[in-house]
C-alpha positions as CSV (number, residue, x, y, z in Angstrom):
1,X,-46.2,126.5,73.8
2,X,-43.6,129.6,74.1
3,X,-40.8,129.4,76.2
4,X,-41.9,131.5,78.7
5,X,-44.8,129.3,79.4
6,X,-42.0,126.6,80.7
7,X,-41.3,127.9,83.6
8,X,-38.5,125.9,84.1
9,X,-36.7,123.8,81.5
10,X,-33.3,122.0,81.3
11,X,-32.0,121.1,77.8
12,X,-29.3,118.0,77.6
13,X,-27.6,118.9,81.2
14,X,-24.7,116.5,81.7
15,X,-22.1,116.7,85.1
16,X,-19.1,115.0,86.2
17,X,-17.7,116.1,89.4
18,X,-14.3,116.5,89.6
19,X,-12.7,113.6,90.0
20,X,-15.4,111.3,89.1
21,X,-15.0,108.3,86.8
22,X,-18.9,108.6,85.4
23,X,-21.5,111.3,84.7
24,X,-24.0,112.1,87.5
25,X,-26.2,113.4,85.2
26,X,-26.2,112.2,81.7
27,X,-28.1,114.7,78.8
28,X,-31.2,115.4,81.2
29,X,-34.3,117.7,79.6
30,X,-37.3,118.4,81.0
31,X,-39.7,120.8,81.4
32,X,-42.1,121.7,83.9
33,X,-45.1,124.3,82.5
34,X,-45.6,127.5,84.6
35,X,-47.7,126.8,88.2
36,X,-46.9,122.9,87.9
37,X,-45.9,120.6,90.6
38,X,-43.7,118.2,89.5
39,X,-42.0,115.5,91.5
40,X,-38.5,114.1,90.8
41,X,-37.8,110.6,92.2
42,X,-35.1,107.6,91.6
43,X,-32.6,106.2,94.0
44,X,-30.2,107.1,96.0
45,X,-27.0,108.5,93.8
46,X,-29.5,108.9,90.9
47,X,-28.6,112.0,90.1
48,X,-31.4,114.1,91.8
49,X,-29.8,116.9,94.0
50,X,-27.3,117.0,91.0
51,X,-30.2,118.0,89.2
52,X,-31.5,120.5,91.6
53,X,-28.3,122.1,92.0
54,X,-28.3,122.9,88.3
55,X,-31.7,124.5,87.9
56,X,-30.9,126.9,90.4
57,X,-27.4,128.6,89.4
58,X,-25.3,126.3,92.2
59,X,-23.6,124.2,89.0
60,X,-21.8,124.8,87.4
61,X,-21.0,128.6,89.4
62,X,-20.2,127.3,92.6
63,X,-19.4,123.5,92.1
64,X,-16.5,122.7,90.0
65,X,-16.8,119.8,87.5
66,X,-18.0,119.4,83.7
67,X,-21.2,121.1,82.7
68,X,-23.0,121.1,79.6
69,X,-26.4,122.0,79.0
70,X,-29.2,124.7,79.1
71,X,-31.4,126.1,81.9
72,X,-33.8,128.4,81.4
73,X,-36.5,130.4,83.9
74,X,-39.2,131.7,82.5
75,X,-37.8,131.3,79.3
76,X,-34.8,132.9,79.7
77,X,-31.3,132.0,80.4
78,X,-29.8,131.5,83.8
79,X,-26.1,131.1,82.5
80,X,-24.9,134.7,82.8
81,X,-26.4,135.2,86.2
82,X,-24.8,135.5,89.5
83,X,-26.4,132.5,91.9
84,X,-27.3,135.6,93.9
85,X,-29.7,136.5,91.4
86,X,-31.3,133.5,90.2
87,X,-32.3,132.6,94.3
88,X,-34.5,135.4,93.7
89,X,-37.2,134.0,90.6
90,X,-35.7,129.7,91.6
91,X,-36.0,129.6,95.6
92,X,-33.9,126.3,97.0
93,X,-34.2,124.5,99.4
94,X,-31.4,122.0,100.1
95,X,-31.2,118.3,101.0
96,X,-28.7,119.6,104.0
97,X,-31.2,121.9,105.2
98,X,-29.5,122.5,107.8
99,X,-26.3,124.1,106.4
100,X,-28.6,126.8,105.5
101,X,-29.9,127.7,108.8
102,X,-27.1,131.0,109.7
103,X,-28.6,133.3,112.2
104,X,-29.3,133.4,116.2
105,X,-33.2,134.2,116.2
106,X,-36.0,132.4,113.9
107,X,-37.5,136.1,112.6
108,X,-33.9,137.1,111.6
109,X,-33.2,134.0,109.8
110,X,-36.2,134.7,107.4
111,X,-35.3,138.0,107.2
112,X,-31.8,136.6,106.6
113,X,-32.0,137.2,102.0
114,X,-34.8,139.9,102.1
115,X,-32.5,141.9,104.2
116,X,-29.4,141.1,101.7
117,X,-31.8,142.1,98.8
118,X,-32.7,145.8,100.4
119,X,-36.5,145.6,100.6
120,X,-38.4,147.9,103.2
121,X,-38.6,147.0,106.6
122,X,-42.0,147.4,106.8
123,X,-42.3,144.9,103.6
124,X,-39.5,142.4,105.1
125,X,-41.7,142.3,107.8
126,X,-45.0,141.1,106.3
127,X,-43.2,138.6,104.2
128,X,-41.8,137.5,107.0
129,X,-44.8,136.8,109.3
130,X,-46.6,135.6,106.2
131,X,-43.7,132.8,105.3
132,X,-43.5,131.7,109.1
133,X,-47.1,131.5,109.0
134,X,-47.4,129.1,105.8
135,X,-45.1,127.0,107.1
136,X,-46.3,126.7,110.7
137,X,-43.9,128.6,113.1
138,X,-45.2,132.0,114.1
139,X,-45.4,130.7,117.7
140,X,-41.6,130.0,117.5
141,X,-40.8,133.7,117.0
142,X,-37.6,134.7,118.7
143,X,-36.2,131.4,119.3
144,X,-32.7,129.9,118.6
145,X,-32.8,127.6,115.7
146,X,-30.1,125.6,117.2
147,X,-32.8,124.7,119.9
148,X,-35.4,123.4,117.4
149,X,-36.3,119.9,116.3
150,X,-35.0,119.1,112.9
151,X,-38.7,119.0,111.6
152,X,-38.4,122.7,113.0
153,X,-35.3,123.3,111.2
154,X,-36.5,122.0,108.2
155,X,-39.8,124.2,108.2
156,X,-37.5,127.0,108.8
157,X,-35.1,126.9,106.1
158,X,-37.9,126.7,103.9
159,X,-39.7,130.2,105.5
160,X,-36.3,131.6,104.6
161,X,-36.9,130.0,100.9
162,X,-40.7,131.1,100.6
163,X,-39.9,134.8,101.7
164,X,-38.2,136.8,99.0
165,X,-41.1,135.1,97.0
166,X,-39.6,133.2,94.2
167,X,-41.4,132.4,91.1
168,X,-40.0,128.5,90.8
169,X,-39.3,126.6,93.9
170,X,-37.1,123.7,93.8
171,X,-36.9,121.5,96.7
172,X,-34.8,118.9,97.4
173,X,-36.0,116.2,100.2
174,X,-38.1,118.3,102.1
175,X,-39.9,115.8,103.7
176,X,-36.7,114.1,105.4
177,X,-36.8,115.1,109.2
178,X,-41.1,115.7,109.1
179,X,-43.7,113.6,111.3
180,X,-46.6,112.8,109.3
181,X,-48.4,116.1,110.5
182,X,-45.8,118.0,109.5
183,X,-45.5,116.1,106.1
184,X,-49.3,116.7,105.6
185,X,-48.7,120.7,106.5
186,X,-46.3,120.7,104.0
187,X,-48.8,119.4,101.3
188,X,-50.9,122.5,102.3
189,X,-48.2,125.2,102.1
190,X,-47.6,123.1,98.6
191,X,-50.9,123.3,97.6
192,X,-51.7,127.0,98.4
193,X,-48.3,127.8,96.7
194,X,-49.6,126.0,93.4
195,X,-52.4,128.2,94.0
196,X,-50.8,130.8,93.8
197,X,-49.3,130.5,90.7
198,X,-45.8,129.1,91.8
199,X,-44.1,126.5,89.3
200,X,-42.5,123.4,92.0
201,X,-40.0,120.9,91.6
202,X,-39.9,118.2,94.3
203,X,-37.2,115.3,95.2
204,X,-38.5,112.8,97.0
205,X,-38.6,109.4,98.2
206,X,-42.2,109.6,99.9
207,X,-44.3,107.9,97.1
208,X,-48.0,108.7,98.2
209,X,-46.6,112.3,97.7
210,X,-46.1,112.0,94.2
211,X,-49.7,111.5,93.2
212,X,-50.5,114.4,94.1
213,X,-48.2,116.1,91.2
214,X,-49.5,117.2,87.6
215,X,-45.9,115.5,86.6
216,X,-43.1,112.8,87.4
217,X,-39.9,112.9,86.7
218,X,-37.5,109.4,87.7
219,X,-34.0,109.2,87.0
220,X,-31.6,105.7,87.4
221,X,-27.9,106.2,87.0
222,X,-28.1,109.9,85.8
223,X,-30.8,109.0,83.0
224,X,-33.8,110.5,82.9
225,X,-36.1,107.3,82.4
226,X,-39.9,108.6,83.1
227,X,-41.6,111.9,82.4
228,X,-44.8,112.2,82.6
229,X,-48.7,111.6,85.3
230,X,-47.8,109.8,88.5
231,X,-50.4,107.6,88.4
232,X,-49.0,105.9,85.2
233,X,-45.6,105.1,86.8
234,X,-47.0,104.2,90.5
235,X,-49.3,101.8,89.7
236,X,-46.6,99.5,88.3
237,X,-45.0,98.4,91.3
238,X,-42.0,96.4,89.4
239,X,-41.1,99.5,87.6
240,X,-41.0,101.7,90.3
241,X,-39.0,98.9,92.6
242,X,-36.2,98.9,89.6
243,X,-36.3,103.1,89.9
244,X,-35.9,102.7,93.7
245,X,-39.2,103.9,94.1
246,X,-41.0,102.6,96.9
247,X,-43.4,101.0,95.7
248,X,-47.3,102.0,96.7
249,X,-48.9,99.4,99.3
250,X,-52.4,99.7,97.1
251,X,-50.6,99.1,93.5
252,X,-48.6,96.3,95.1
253,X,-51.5,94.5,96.8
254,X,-53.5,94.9,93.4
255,X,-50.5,93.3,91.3
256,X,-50.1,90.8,93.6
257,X,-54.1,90.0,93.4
258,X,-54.6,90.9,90.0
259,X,-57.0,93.7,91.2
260,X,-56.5,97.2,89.7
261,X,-57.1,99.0,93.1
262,X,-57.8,102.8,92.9
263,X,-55.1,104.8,94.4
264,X,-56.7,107.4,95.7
265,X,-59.8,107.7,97.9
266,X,-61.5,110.2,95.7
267,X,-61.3,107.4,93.0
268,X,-59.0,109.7,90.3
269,X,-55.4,108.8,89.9
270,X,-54.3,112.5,91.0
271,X,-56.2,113.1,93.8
272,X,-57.6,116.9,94.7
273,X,-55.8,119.3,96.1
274,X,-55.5,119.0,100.0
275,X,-57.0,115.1,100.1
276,X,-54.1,113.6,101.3
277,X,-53.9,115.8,104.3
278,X,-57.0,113.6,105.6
279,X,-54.9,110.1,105.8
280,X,-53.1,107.8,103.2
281,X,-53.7,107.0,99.9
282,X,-55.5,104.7,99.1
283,X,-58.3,102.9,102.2
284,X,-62.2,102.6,101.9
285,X,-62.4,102.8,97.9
286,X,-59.6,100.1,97.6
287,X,-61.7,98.1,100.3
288,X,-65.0,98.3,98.1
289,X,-62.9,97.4,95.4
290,X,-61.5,94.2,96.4
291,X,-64.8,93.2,98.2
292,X,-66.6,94.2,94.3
293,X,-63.9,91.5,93.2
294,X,-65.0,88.9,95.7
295,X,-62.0,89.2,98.1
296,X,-62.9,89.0,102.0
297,X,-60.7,88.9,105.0
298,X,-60.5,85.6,106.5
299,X,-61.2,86.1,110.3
300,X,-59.5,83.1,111.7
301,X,-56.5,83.8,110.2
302,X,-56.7,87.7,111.3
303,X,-56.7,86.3,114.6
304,X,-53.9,84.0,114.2
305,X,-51.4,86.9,113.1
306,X,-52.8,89.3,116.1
307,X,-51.7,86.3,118.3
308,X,-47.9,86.0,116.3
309,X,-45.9,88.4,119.3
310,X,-42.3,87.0,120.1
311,X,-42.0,86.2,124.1
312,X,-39.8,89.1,125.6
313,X,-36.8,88.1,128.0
314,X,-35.6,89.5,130.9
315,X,-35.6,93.5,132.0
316,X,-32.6,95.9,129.7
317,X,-33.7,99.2,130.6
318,X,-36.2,100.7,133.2
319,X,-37.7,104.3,133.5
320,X,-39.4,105.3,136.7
321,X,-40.9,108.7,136.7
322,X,-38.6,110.1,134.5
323,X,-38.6,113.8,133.9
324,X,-36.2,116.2,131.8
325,X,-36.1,119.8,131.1
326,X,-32.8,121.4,128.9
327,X,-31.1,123.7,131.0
328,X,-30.4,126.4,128.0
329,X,-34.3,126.8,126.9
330,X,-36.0,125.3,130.5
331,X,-38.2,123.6,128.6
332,X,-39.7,120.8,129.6
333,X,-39.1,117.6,127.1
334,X,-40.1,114.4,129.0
335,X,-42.7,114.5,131.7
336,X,-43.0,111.1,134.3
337,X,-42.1,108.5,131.4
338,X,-42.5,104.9,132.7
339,X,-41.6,102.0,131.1
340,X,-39.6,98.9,130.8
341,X,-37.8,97.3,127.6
342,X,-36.9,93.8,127.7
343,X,-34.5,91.5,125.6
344,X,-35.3,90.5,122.2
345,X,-37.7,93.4,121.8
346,X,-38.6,95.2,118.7
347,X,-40.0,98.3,119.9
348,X,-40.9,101.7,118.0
349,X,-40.6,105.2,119.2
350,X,-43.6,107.6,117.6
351,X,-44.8,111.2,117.8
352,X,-45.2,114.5,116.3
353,X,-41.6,116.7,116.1
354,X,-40.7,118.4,119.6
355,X,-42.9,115.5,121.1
356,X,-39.7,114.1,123.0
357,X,-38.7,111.0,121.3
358,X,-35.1,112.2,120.9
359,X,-34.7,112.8,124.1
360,X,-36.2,109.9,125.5
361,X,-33.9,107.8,122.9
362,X,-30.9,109.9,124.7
363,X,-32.0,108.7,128.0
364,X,-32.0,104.8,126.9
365,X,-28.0,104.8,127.2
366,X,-27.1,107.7,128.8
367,X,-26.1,110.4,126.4
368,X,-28.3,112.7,128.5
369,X,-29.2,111.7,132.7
370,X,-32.7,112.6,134.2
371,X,-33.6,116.1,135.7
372,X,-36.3,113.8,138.0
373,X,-36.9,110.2,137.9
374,X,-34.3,107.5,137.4
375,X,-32.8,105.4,134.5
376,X,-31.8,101.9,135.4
377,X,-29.7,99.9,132.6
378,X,-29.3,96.4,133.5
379,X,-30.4,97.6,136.9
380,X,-27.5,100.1,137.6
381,X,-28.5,103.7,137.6
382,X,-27.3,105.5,134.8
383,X,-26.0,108.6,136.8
384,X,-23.5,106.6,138.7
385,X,-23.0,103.8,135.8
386,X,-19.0,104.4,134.1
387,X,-19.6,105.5,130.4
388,X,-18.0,103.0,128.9
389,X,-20.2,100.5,130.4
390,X,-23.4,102.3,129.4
391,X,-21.8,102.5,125.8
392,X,-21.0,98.2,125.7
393,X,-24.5,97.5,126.8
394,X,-26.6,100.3,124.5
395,X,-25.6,101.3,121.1
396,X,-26.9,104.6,119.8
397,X,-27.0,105.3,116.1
398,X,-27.9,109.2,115.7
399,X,-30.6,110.5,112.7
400,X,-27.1,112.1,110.3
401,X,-24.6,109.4,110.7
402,X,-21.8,112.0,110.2
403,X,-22.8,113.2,113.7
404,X,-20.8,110.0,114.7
405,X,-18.9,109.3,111.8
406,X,-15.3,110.7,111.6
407,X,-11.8,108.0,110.5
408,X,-10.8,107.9,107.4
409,X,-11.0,104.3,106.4
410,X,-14.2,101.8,107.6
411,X,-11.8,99.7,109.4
412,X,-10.3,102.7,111.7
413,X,-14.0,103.7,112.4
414,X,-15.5,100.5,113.4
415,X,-12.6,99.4,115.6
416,X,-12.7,102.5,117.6
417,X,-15.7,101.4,119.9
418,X,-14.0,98.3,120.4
419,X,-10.6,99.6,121.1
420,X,-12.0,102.5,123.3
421,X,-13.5,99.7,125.5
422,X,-10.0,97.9,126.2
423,X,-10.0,95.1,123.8
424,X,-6.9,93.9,122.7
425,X,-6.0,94.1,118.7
426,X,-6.9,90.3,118.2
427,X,-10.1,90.9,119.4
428,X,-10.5,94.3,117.6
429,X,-10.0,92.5,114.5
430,X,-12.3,89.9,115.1
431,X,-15.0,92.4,116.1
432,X,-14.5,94.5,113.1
433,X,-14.5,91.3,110.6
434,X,-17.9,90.2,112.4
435,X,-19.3,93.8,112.2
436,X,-18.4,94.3,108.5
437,X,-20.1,90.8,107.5
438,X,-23.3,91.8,109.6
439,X,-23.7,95.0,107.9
440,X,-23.0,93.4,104.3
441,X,-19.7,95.8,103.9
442,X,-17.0,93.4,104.1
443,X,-13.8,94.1,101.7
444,X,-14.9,97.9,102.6
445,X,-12.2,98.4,105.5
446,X,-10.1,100.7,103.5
447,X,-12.7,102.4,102.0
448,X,-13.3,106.2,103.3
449,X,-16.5,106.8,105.1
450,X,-17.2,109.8,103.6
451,X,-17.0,109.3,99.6
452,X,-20.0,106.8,100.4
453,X,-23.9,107.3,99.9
454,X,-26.2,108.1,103.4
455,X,-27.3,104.5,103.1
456,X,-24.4,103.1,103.4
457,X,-22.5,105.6,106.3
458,X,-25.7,104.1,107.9
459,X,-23.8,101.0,107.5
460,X,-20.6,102.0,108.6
461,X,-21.8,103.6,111.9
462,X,-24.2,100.9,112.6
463,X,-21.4,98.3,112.1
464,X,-19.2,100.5,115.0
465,X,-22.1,100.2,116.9
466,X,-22.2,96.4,116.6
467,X,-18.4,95.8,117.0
468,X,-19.3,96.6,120.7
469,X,-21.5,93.7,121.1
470,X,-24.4,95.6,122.5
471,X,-27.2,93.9,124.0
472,X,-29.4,97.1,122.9
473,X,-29.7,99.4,119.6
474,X,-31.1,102.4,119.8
475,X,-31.2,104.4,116.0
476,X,-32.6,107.8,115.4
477,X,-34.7,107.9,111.9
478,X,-33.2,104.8,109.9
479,X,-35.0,105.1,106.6
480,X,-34.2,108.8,106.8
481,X,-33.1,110.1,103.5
482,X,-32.8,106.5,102.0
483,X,-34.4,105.7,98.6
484,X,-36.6,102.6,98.6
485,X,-34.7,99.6,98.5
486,X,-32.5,101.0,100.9
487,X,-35.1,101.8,103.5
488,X,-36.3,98.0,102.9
489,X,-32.9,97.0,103.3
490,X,-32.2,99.0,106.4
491,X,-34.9,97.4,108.5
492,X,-34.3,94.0,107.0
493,X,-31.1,94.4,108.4
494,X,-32.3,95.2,112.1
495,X,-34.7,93.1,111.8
496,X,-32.1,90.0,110.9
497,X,-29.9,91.7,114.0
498,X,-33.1,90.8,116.5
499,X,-33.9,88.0,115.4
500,X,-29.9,87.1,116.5
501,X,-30.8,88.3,119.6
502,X,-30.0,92.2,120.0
503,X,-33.0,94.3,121.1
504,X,-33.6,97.1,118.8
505,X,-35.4,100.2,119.3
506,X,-35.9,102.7,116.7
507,X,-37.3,106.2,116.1
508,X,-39.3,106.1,112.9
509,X,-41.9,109.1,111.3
510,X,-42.2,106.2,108.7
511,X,-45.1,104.1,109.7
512,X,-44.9,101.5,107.2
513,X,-41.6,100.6,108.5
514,X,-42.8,101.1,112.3
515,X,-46.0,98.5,111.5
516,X,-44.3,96.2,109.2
517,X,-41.6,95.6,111.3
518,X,-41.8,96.5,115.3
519,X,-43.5,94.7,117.6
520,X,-44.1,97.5,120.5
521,X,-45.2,101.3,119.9
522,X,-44.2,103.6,122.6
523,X,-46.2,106.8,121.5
524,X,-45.0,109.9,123.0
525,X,-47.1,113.7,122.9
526,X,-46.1,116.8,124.4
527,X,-43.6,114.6,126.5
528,X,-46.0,112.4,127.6
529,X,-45.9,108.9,127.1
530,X,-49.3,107.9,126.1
531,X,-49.1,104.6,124.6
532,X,-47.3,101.6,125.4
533,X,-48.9,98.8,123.3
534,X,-48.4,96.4,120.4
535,X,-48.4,98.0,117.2
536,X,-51.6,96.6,115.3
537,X,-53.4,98.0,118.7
538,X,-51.9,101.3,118.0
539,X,-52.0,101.5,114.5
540,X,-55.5,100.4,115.4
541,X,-56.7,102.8,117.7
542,X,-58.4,105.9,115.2
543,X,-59.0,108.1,118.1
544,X,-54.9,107.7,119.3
545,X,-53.5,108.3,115.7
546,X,-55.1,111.3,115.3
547,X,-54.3,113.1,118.8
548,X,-50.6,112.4,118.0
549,X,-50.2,112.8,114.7
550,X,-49.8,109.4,113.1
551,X,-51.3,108.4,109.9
552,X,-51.7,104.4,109.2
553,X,-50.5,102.7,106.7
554,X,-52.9,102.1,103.6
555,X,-53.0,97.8,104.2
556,X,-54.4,98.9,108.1
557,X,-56.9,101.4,106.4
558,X,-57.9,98.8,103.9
559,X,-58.3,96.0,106.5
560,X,-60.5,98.0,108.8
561,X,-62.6,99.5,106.4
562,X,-63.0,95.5,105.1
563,X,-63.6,93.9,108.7
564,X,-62.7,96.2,111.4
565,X,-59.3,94.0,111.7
566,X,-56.0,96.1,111.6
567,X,-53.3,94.4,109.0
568,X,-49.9,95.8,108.8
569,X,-48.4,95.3,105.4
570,X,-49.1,94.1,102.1
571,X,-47.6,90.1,102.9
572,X,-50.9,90.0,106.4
573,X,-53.4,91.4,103.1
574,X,-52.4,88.6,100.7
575,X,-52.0,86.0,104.0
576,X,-56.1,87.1,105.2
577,X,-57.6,87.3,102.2
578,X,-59.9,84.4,100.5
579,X,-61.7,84.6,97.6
580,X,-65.6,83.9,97.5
């Protein structure tokens, strides 16, 4: 095949940024053929936005270092072009999505590059309304972006990407901040734009994604160590766990039963374009497969696990009628929310973007008070309660831990809670040593916060969090942004913190993490709450998911299409099942 028929190639790219002691990318080709989707995957630090950054212009123009290497677009060089130029025929869209986002109005923001490039109003205007209208906004015409959720501001950036129509798009994470709605919305934009003709590059860490690309790329350490279909690579589960690939709950159950499972429901290994809009991966074919196999669910033991719910303790926090509207936008985000968490709970927060979970989170320790309603935390109403109080009882770990991260060393940033709330330097210490050793960062305290990966700033703020001594945890997206071991390892970790007695509540679009490891689902819609139940009764309940959004995991699909029994991750399939 000609050149030109690559749409987009790399040749032996190599980077060290400056000041680096290794490669981040290490003699890198690929190729992805004109109107491909291709998906790029590996863990955190792999190498991957490095990567990105060099196919569209970015690196070596704009980020100093030591390049080597070849891209070409369409065949042709990109190395004498201005960045300016290349975002025209390589659209990108950025892992900090946000830092994209510059103007005061939603319609102006798209308009934002077509303006730059000179097109016709009249023309800047139907590419607008058609690139607001792929990616699901056109009702939010005329509003701030500041006031939108970060799903919104995600699906906004990438309008702003889609408009000046770009042969090649290259997206980096643009699943990070998206419910599962949103993330299946994003399939279809994905879908119509391979339609269309338009060669895509994908990061991501969202591994049922994948399969639906013609191509896979995974890089480990700045090596490119798979190229090639989806399905070959995701159906080994150790392979993928050594990439940082999350592994697939269908290919894991079938390793661990010696079952090749199919991974899709329309039995290929790629499934057809749009079919994972309609739920998960892999449910009622992997069902007649393991029954085919002689594998059925033991009832008894189904029962057993539904009855396996910790006792909760006393009262923490109590909503009575709550109700709050922003002042700025007078728009109404919480609407009469009742509820009650107790000690030693494990509870999950889920809904669709805008659907108030953030705010509702804010409300659990006081960032925001109620405009109606009241918030009690450990019974004292959190309008007359001292801040410092609120802050010693309830913990709250925001989605971007920069938001909350800002010393110079881990030790000054974890002993600033403690210190802010009186306690003398012994005590600091202590609280800081204990902290470090919970989060698995000790002999970190002179590190600096902000040289280190996402995963681990998680660490560092969730340790200042802990040096407190909250009773309660409340953290905003955990797995967000994390590759797979590191999303495993985050919820081990707050699991391992309950089980020592801290209630934790999380806000999660991830719903393997939510079943696998909560033991309440408060389900929010429209402000509402509308569920307040265990998770296997929500994750359960067909007619609930679908009103607000959610999308099960595969092991609950599997399990009710086998016996009308909801399991909750791969260990409750292996546990259930018998043979003959």
């Amino acid at each position: 095949m000609s050149d030109r028929g690559r749409a987009l190639s790399a040749h032996n790219l190599s980077f060290t940024y400056r000041g680096a002691d290794s490669p981040a990318l290490n003699t890198v080709s690929l190729e992805v053929q004109a109107g491909e989707l291709a998906y790029l995957m590996g863990r955190t630090g792999a190498g991957k936005s490095t990567l990105c950054l060099c196919l569209n212009g970015i690196i070596p123009k704009l980020q100093p270092g030591e390049f080597a290497g070849e891209v070409r677009v369409g065949g042709e060089r990109i190395s004498g072009r201005q960045v300016y130029d290349i975002a025209r025929s390589v659209g990108a869209l950025f892992q900090t999505f946000e830092a994209q986002l510059l103007a005061s109005d939603v319609e102006r923001e798209v308009a934002f590059g077509l303006e730059s490039a000179g097109l016709p109003r009249e023309e800047m205007r139907r590419r607008v309304s058609e690139a607001l209208e792929l990616v699901g906004l056109s009702d939010l015409r005329g509003r701030d972006p500041a006031t939108l959720s970060g799903g919104q501001k995600q699906r906004l950036a990438l309008a702003a990407v889609l408009a000046p129509e770009p042969d090649v798009l290259v997206l980096d994470e643009p699943t990070t901040d998206l419910d599962p709605i949103a993330r299946m919305e994003l399939r279809r934009v994905v879908d119509e734009l391979s339609a269309r003709g338009v060669t895509l590059l994908i990061a991501d860490h969202e591994t049922p994604d994948a399969l639906a690309g013609d191509a896979l790329i995974a890089l480990s350490e700045g090596v490119k160590r798979y190229e090639g279909p989806p399905g070959e690579l995701l159906r080994d589960p150790a392979r993928c766990a050594g990439l940082g690939i999350l592994p697939l709950q269908v290919a894991e159950l079938g390793a661990r039963l010696g079952v090749e499972l199919p991974l899709t429901d329309d039995g290929a290994e790629r499934p057809q374009a749009g079919s994972l809009r309609h739920g998960g991966v892999g449910g009622s074919r992997a069902a007649e497969a393991l029954q085919a196999a002689g594998w059925r669910l033991d009832a008894g033991e189904c029962e057993v696990l539904a009855r396996e719910l910790p006792e909760p303790g006393e009262p923490l926090i109590e909503l009575e009628d709550v109700g709050f509207t922003y002042a700025e936008s007078r728009e109404v985000a919480l609407r009469d929310v009742s509820l009650t968490i107790r000690e030693g709970e494990f509870v999950v927060l889920l809904g669709e973007n805008g659907s108030g979970k953030s705010t509702l989170a804010k409300h659990l320790n006081g960032l925001l008070s109620p405009t109606s309603g009241m918030v009690r935390i450990g019974g004292r109403d959190t309008r007359r309660a001292p801040v410092q109080e609120l802050a010693a009882q309830v913990g709250y770990l925001f989605q971007n831990p920069d938001h909350q991260i800002f010393s110079s060393t881990v030790r000054e940033e974890v002993a600033f809670g403690p210190r802010n709330l009186g306690a003398s330097e012994h005590e600091v210490e202590a609280r800081v040593a204990e902290a470090l050793a919970a989060t698995e960062l000790s002999g970190w305290e002179e590190r600096d916060p902000f040289v280190l990966t996402k995963g681990e700033r998680q660490r560092v703020a969730l340790a200042s969090v802990l040096a407190c001594r909250p009773r309660v945890i409340v953290f905003d997206e955990p797995t967000t942004g994390l590759d797979g071991l590191q999303q495993r390892a985050m919820m081990d970790l707050l699991v391992r913190l309950n089980r020592e007695g801290t209630t934790v509540v999380v806000i999660t679009h991830c719903t393997w993490a939510a079943a696998e490891y909560a033991h309440r689902a408060l389900v929010l819609d429209e402000g509402r709450l509308v569920a307040d139940r265990s998770v296997r009764e929500v994750f359960g309940d067909a007619k609930l998911l679908a009103r607000t959004g959610q999308v099960p995991p595969d092991v609950a699909r599997i399990s009710q299409a086998m016996g009308g029994v909801t399991l909750l991750s791969v260990d409750e399939m292996e546990r259930c099942l018998r043979r003959g």
